[in-house]
N, CA, C and O atoms as a printed pandas DataFrame, in Angstrom:
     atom_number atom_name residue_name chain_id  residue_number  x_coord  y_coord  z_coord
0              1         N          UNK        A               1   70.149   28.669   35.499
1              2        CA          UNK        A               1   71.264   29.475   35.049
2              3         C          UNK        A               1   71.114   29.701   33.545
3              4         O          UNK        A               1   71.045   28.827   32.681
4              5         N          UNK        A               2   71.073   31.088   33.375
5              6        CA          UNK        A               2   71.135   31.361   31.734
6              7         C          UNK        A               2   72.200   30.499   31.046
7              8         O          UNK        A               2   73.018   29.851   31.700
8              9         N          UNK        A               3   72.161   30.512   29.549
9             10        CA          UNK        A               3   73.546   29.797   28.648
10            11         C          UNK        A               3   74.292   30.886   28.604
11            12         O          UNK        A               3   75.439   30.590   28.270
12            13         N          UNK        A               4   74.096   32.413   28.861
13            14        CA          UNK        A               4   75.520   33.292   28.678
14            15         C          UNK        A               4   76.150   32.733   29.984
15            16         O          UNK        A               4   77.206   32.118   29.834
16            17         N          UNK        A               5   75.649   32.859   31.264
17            18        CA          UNK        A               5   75.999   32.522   32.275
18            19         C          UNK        A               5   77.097   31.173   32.816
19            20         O          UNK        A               5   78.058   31.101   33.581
20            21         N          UNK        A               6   76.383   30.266   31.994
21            22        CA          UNK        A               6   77.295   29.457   32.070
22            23         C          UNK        A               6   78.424   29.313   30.840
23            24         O          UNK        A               6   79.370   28.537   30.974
24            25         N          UNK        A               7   78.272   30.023   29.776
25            26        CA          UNK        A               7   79.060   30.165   28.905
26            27         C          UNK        A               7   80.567   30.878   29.654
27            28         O          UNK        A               7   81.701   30.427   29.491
28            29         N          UNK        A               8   80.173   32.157   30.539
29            30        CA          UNK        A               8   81.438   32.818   30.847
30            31         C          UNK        A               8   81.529   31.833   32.200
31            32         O          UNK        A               8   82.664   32.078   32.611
32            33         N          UNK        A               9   80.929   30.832   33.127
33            34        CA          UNK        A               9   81.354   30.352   34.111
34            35         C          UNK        A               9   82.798   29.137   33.564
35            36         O          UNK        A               9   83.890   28.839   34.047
36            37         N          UNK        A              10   81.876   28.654   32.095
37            38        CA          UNK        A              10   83.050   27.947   31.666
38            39         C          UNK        A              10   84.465   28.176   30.821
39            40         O          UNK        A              10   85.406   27.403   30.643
40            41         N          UNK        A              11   84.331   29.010   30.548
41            42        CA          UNK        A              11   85.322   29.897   30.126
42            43         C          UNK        A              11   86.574   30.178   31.201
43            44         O          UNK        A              11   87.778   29.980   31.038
44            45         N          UNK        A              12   85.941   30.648   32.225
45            46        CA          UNK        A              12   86.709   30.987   33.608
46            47         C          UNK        A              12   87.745   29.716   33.807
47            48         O          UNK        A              12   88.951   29.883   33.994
48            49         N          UNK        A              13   87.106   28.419   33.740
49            50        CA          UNK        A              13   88.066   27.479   34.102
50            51         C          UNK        A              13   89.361   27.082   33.002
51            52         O          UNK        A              13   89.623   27.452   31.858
52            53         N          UNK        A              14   90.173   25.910   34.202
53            54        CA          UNK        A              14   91.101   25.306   32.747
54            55         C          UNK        A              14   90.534   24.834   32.031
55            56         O          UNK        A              14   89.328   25.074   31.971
56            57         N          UNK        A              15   91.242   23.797   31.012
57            58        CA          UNK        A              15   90.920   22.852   30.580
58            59         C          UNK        A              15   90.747   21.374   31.389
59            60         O          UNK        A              15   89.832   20.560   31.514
60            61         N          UNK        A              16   92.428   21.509   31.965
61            62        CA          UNK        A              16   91.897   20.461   32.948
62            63         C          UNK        A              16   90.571   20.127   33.696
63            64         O          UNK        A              16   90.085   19.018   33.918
64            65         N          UNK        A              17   90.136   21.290   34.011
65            66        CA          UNK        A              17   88.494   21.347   35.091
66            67         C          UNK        A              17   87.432   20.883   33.602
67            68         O          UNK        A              17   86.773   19.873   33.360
68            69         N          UNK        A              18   87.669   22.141   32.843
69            70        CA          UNK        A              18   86.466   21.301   31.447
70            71         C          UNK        A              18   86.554   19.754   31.319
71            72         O          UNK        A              18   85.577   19.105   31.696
72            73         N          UNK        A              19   87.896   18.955   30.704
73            74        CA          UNK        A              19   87.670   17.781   30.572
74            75         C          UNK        A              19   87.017   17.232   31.912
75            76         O          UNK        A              19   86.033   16.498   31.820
76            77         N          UNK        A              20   87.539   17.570   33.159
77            78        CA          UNK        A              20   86.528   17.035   34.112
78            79         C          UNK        A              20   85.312   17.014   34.342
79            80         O          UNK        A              20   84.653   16.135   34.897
80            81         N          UNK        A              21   84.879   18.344   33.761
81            82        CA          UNK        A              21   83.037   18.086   33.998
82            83         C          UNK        A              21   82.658   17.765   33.042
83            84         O          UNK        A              21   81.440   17.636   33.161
84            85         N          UNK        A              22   83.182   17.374   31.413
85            86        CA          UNK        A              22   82.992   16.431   30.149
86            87         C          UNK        A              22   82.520   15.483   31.162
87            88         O          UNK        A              22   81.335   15.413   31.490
88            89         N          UNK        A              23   83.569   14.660   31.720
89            90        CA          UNK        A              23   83.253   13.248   32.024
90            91         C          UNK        A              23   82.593   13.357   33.294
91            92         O          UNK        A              23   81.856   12.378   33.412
92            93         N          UNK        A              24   82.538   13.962   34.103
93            94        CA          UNK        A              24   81.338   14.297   35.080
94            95         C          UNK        A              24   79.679   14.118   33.909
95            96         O          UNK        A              24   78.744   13.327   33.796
96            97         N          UNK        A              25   79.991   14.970   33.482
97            98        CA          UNK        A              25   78.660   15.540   32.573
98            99         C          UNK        A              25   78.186   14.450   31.887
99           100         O          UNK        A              25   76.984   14.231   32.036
100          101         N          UNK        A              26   79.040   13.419   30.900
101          102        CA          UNK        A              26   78.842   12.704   30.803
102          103         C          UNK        A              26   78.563   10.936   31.218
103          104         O          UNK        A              26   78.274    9.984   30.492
104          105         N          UNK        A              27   78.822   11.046   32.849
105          106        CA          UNK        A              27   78.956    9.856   33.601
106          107         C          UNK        A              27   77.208   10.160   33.894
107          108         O          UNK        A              27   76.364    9.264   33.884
108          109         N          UNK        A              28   77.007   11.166   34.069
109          110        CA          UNK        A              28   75.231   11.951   34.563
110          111         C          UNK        A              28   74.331   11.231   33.063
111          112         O          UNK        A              28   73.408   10.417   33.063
112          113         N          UNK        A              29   74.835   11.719   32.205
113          114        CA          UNK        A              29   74.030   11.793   31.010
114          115         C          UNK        A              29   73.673    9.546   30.814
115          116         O          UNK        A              29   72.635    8.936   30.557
116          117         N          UNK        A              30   74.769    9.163   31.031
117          118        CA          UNK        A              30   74.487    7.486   31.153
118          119         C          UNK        A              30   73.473    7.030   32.154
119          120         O          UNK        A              30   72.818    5.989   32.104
120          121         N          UNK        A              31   73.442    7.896   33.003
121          122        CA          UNK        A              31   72.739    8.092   33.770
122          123         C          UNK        A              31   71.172    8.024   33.829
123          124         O          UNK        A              31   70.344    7.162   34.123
124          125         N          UNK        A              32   71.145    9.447   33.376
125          126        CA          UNK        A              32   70.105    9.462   32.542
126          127         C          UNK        A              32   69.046    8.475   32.250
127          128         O          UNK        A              32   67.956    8.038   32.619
128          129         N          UNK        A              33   70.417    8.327   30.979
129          130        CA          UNK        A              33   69.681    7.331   29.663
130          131         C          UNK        A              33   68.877    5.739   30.574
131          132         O          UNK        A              33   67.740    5.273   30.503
132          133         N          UNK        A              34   69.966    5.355   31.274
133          134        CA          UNK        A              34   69.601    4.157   32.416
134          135         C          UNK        A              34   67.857    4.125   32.749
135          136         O          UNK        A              34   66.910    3.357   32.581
136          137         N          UNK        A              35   68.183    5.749   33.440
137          138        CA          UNK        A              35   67.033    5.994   33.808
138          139         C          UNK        A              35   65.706    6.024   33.039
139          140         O          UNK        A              35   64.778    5.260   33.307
140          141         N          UNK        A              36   65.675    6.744   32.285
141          142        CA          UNK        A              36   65.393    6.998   30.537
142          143         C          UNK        A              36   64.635    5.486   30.447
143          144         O          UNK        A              36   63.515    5.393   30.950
144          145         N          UNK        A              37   65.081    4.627   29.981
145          146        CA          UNK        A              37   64.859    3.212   29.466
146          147         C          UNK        A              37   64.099    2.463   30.552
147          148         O          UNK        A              37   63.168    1.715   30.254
148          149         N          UNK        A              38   64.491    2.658   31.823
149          150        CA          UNK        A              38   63.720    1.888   32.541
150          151         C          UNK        A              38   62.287    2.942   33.244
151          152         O          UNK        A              38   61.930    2.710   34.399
152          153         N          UNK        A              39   61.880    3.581   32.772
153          154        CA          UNK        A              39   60.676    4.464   32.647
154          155         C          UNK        A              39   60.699    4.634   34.130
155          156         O          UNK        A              39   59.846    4.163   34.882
156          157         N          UNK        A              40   61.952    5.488   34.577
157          158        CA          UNK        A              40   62.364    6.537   36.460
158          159         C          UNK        A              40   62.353    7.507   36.018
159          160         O          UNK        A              40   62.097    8.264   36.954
160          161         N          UNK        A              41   62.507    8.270   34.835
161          162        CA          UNK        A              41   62.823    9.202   34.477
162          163         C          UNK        A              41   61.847   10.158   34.139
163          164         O          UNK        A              41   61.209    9.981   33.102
164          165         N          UNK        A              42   61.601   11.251   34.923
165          166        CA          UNK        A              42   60.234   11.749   34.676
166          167         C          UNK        A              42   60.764   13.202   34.072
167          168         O          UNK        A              42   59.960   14.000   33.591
168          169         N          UNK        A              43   61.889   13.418   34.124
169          170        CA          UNK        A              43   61.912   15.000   32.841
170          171         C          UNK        A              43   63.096   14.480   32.454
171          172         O          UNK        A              43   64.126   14.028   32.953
172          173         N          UNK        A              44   62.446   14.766   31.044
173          174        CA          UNK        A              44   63.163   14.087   30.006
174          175         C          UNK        A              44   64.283   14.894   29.521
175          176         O          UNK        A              44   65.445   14.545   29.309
176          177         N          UNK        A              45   63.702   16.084   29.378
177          178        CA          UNK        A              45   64.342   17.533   29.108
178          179         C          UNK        A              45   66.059   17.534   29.570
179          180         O          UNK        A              45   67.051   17.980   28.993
180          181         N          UNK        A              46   65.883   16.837   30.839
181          182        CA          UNK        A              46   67.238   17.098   31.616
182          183         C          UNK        A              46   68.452   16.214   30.214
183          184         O          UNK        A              46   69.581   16.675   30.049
184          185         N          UNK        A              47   68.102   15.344   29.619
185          186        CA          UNK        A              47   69.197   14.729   28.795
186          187         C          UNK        A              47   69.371   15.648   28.309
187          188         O          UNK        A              47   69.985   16.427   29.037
188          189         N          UNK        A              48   68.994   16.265   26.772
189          190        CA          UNK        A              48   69.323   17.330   26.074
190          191         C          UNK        A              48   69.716   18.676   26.836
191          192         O          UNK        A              48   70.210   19.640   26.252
192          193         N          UNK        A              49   69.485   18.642   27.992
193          194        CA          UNK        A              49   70.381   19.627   28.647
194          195         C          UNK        A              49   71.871   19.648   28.796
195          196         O          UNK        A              49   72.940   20.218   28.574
196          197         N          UNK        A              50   71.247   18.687   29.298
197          198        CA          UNK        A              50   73.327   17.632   29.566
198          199         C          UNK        A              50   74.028   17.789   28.263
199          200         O          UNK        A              50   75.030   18.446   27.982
200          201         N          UNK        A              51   73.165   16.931   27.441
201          202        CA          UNK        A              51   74.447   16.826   25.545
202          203         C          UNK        A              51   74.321   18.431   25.465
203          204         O          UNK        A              51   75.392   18.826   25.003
204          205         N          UNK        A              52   73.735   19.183   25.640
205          206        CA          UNK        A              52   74.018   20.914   25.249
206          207         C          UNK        A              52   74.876   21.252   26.001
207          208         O          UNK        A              52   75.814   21.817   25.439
208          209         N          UNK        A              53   74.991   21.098   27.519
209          210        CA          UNK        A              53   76.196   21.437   27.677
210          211         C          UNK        A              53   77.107   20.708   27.542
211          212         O          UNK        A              53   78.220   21.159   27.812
212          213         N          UNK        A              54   76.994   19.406   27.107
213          214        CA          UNK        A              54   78.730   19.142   26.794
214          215         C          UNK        A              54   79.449   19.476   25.619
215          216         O          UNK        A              54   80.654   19.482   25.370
216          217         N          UNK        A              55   78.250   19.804   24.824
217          218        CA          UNK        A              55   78.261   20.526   23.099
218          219         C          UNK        A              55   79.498   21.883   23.577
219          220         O          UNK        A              55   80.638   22.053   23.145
220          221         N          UNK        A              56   78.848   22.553   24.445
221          222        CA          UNK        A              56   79.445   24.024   24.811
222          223         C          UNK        A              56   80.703   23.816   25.476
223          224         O          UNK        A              56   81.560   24.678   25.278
224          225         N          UNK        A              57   80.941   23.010   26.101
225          226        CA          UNK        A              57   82.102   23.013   26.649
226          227         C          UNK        A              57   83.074   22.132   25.959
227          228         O          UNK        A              57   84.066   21.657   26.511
228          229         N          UNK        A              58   82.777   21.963   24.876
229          230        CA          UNK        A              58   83.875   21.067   23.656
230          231         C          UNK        A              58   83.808   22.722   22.950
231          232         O          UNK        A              58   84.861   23.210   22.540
232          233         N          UNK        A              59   82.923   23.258   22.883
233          234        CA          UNK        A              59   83.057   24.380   22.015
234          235         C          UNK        A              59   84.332   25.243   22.434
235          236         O          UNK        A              59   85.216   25.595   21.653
236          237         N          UNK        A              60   84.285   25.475   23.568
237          238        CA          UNK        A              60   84.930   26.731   24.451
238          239         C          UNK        A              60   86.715   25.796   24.576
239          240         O          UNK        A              60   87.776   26.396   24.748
240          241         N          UNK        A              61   86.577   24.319   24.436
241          242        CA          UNK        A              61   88.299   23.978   24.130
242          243         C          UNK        A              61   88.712   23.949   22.742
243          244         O          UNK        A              61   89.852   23.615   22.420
244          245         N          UNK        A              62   87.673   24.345   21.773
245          246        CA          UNK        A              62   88.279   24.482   20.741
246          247         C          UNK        A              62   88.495   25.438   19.990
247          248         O          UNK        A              62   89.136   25.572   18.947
248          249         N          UNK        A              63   87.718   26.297   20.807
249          250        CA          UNK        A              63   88.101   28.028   20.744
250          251         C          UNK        A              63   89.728   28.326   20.833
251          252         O          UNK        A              63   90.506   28.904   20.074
252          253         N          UNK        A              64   89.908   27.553   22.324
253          254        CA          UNK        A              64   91.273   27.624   22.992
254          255         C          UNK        A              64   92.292   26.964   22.302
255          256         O          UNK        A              64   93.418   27.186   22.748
256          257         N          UNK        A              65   92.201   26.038   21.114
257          258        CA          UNK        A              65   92.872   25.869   20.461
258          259         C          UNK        A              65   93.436   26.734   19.544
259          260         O          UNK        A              65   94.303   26.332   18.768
């Protein structure tokens, strides 16, 4: 999925749903890291995906502020 793409997918929602996939997004990203450290983790890429989108979707509630 492009970043405009998901830029207007997240937009579409509440806030309520954003803070939810924050902590979705971020329960994944611990995840990750778990993974990460104990050398399971074979694309690495996927972390900095994750913190980018949670970057964007803190962006888009503080727009809404």
């Amino acid at each position: 999925m492009k970043r405009k793409d998901k830029l207007n997918d997240y937009r579409g929602q509440s806030k309520e749903a954003l803070h939810a996939k924050i902590d979705s997004l971020q329960q994944e990203l611990m995840n990750l890291r778990f993974r990460n450290a104990s050398r399971q983790l074979e694309k690495t890429a996927q972390i900095s995906s994750i913190k980018k989108d949670i970057a964007r979707i803190h962006t888009i509630l503080r727009e809404a502020e």
